[in-house]
C-alpha positions in Angstrom: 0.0 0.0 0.0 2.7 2.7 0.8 4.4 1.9 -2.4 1.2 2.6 -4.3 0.7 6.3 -2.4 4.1 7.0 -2.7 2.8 6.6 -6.9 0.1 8.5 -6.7 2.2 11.4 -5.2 4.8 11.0 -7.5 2.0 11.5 -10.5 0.2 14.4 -8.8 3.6 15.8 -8.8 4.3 15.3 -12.0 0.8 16.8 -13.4 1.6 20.4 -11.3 4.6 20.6 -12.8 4.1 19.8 -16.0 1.3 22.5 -15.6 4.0 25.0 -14.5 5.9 24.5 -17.1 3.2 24.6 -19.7 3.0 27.9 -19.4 6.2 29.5 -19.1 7.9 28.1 -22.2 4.7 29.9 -24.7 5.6 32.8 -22.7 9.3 32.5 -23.5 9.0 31.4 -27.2 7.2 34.4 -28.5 9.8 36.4 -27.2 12.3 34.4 -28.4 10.5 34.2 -31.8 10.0 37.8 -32.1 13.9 39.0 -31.5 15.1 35.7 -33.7 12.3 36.7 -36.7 13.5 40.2 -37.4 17.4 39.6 -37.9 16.6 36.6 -40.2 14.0 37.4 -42.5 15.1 40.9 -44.0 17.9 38.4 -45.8 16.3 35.4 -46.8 13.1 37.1 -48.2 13.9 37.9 -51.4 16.5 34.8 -52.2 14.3 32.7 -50.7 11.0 33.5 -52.4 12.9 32.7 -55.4 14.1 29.3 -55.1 10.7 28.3 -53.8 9.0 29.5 -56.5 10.9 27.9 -59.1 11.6 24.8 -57.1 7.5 25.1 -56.3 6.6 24.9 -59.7 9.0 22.2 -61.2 7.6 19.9 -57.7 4.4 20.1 -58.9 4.9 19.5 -62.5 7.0 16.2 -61.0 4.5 15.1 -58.5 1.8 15.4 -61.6 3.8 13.2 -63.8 3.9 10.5 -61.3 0.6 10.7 -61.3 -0.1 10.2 -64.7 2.2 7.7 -65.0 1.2 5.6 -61.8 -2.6 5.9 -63.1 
């Protein structure tokens, strides 16, 4: 019997502090997000949009093909 209360603590434990934690790390990562988001995007926006869009199209134009081809 005391092993089985000593379980039951051990999970209510758990619970509150996974609880606690829940909420701090949201808190943290929009902050985090925000100060890591400027610096990075004014480079990568235009070279970026470029290679998806061309890569976009020919990805599409493949996965079409298979398709076809599988039908």
């Amino acid at each position: 019997q005391p092993k089985e209360d000593e379980s039951k603590k051990d999970k209510s434990e758990s619970k509150k502090r996974k609880r606690e934690r829940a909420p701090s790390p949201p808190k943290i990562e929009p902050e985090v997000v925000e100060l890591t988001l400027p610096t990075p995007l004014p480079p990568p926006p235009t070279p970026v949009a470029e290679t998806t869009v061309p890569k976009a199209k020919k990805e599409k134009k493949h996965r079409k093909v298979v398709r076809t081809a599988g039908g």
